[in-house]
KEKEKE-466540 format. One line per 8 residues: their letters; for each residue x, y, z of C-alpha. Coordinates in steps of 0.02 Angstrom, whole numbers, padded with zeros to 5 digits. Each point is the difference from the previous one (the first is absolute). Layout:
A	X,Y,Z  ...
//
This chain:
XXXXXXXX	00000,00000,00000  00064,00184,-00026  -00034,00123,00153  00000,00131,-00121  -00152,-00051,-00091  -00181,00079,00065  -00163,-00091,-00014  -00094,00074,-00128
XXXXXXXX	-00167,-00037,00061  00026,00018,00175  -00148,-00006,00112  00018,00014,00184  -00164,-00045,00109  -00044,00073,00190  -00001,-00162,00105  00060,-00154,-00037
XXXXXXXX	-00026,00002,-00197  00106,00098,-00129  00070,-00033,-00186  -00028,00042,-00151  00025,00083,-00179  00020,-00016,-00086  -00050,00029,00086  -00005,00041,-00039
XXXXXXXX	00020,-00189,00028  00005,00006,-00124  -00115,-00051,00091  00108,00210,00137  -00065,00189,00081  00042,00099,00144  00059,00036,00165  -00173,-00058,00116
XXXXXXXX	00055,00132,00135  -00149,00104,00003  -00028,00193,00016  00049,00084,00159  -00159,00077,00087  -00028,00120,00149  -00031,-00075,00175  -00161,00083,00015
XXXXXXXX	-00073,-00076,-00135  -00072,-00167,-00055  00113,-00136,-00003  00048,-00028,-00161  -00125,-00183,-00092  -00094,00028,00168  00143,-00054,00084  -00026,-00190,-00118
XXXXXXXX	00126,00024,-00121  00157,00155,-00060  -00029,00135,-00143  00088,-00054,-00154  -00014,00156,-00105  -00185,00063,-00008  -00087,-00160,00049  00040,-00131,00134
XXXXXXXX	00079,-00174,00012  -00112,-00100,00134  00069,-00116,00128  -00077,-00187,-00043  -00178,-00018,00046  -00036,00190,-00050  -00029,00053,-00180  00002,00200,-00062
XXXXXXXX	-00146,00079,00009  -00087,00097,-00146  00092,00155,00018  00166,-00105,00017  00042,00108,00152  -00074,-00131,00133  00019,-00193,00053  -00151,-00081,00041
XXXXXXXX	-00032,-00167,00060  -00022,-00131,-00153  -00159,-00107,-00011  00104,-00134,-00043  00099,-00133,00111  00153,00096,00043  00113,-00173,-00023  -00064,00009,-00200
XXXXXXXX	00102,00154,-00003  00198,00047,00028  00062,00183,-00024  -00040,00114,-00156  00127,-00017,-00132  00038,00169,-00106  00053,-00029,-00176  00029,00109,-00127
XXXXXXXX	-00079,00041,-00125  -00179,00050,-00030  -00114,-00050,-00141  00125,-00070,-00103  -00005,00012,-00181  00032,-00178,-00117  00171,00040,-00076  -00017,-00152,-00124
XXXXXXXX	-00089,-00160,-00028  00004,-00159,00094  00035,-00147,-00041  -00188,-00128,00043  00037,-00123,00152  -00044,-00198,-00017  00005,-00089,-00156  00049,00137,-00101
XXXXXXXX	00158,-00010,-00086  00138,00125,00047  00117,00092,-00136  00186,-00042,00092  00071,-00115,00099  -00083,-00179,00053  -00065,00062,00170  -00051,-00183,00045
XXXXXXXX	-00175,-00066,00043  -00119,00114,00040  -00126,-00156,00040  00114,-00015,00173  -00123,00049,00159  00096,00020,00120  00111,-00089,00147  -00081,-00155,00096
XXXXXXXX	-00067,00102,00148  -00012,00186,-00081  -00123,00085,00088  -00088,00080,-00145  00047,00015,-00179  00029,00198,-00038  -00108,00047,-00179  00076,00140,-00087
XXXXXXXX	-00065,00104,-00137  00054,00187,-00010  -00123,00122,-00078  00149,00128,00025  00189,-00017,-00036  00137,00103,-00008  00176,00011,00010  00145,00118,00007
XXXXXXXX	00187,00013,00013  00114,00139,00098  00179,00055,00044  00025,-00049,00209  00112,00129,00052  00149,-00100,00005  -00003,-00001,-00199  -00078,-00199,00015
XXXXXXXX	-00153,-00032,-00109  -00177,-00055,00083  -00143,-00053,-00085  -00174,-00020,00062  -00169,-00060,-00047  -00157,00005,00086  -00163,-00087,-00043  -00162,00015,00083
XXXXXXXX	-00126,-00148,00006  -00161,00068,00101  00063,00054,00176  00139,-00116,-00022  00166,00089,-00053  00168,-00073,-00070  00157,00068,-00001  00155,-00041,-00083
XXXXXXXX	00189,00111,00023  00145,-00072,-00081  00166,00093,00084  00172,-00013,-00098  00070,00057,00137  -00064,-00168,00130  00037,-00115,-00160  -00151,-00002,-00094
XXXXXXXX	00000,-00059,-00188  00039,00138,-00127  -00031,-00112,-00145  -00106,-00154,-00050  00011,-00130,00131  -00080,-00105,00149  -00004,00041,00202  -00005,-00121,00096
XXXXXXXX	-00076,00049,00149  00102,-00034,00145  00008,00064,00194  00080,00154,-00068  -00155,00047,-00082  -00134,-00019,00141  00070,00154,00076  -00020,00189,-00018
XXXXXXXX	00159,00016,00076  00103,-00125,-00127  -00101,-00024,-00172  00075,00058,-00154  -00162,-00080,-00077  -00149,00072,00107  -00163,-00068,-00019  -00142,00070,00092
XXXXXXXX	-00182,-00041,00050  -00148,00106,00057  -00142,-00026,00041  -00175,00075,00082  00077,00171,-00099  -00131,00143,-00010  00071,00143,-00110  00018,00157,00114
XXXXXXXX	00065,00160,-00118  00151,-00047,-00081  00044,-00176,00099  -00067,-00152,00054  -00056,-00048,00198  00025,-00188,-00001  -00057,-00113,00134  00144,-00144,-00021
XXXXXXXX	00182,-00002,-00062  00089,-00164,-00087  00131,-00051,-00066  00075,-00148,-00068  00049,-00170,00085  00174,-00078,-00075  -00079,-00080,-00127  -00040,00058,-00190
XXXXXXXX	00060,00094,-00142  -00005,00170,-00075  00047,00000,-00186  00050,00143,-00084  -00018,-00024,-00210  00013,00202,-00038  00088,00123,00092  00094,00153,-00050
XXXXXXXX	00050,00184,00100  -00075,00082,-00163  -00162,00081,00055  -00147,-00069,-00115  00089,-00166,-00021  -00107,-00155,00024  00026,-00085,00190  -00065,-00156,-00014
XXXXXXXX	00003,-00183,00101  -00095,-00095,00099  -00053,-00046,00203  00034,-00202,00023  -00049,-00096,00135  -00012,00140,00138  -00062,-00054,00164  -00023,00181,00097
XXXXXXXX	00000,00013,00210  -00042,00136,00092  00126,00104,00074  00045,00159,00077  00122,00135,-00070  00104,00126,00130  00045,00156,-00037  00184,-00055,-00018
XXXXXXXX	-00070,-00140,-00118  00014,-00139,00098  -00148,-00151,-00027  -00081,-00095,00131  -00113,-00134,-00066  -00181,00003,00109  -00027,-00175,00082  -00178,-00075,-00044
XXXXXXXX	00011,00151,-00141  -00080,00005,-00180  00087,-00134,-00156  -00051,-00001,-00179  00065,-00097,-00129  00021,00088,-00170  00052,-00116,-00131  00023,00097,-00170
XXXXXXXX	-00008,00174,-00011  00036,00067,-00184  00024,00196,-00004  00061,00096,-00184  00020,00210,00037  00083,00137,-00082  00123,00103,00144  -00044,00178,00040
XXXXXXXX	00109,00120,00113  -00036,00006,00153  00119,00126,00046  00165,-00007,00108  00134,00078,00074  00041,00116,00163  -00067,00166,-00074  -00205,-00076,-00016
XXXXXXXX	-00119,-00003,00130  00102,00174,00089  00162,-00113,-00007  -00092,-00102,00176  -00076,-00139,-00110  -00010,-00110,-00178  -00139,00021,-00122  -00086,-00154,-00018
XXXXXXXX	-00128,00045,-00173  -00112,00133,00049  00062,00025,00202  00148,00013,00105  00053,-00122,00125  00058,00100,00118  00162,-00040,00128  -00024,-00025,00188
XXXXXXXX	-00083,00171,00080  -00072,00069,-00164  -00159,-00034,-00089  -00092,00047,-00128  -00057,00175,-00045  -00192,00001,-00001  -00003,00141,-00127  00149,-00091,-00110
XXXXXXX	00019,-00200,-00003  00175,00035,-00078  00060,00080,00172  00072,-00063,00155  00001,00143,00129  00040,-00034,00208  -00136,-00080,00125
//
């Protein structure tokens, strides 16, 4: 791994429960620290949850209320819900077609059987099709080259960041996926699940967080740091856990958490910018498509998504 080398999609979460995007990831977003209020006031989410921006991020068991300002007490079971996830990105655009799931045949590589359903034992088998997908590529500010895709499949979001600089494929090829690439903290290949998102402005709130078990492929048939250039390849035999994501990165898979097995995923996309470098986002964050991801005690500005300016 190279220190030097940012997330791109960084999202931190209050609590227990951070990644992200890019993620935005893929699929991280910003610094969960909330806005600083004045004693005599409210407490901030009705004292259920921290200010993230204009709108709150609700402990688990709470969900934000209509005006996003308050936490109130969900109506559902609070162990069918972990901590809100923020992702990045809001109502994403398709940035190029996708290649149909199942029987279909696939332009590229053999990408094996997609007939496969799944480990002996899997607790459910994860069905994926995207009615949005898009992808991007960007400088990291150590001069490596990231690319990321995200693809949204109901309130289910995927996210995908290659990272030169943690020893991701640059050029056609397979990943295996091995412990390296379960973690935040240690994937040069980063794939990301989400799901329970609501769209809130220009991010996701997610309910759950996974990643990848040891086990699976990611292969890459089209790849190039030309903007426009066709990133293409395919999700094999994925089984996803549940985990949490620190701050620092670090991943802690939840005991008696959420698994889905995803055997094929197919996904064809032309790259867009997504920005990049140290002087975006008020040199305190990366530009993730249409929104900063800011860096630890910034967030966004409410009256400019492309801003990071102090908590």
């Amino acid at each position: 791994m190279t220190p030097g080398t940012p997330r791109i999609s960084v999202v931190t979460i209050a609590k227990a429960l951070a990644v992200a995007a890019l993620a935005a990831s893929v699929l991280v977003g910003c610094e969960a620290g909330g806005s600083s209020g004045s004693s005599s006031a409210a407490p901030d989410c009705d004292g259920n949850g921290t200010m993230h921006g204009d709108h709150c991020h609700c402990e688990p068991g709470y969900e934000v209320s209509n005006d996003g300002m308050g936490c109130v007490a969900q109506a559902v079971a609070p162990d069918s819900v972990s901590s809100t996830d923020d992702v990045g990105i809001g109502a994403p655009s398709d940035a190029g077609p996708v290649t149909p799931r199942g029987d279909d045949a696939h332009a590229g590589a053999d990408h094996g059987n997609s007939a496969d359903t799944g480990p002996l034992g899997s607790p459910g088998d994860l069905v994926f099709e995207p009615s949005s997908v898009q992808s991007a590529t960007v400088i990291a500010e150590d001069g490596s080259q990231v690319w990321l895709l995200e693809a949204v499949d109901g309130d289910a979001v995927l996210g995908m960041e290659l990272y030169e600089g943690f020893g991701s494929l640059t050029s056609p090829g397979v990943t295996p996926l091995t412990a390296v690439e379960t973690s935040y903290e240690t994937c040069g290949t980063c794939v990301i699940l989400r799901t329970g998102c609501v769209a809130h402005g220009d991010h996701y709130d997610c309910a759950k967080t996974l990643m990848p078990r040891a086990e699976g492929e990611v292969h890459i048939d089209a790849i190039s740091k030309v903007e426009g250039s066709t990133f293409a390849g395919a999700l094999l035999g994925l089984t996803f856990q549940e985990v949490t994501i620190a701050s620092n990165y670090k991943t802690q898979v939840v005991a008696g958490g959420e698994e889905l097995y995803l055997a094929q995923w197919i996904f064809n996309t032309k790259t867009q910018s997504a920005g990049g470098g140290s002087e975006e986002c008020g040199g305190h964050g990366q530009r993730h498509f249409d929104h900063c991801d800011c860096d630890p005690g910034y967030y966004p500005d409410p009256q400019n998504p492309l801003n990071c300016i102090p908590q």
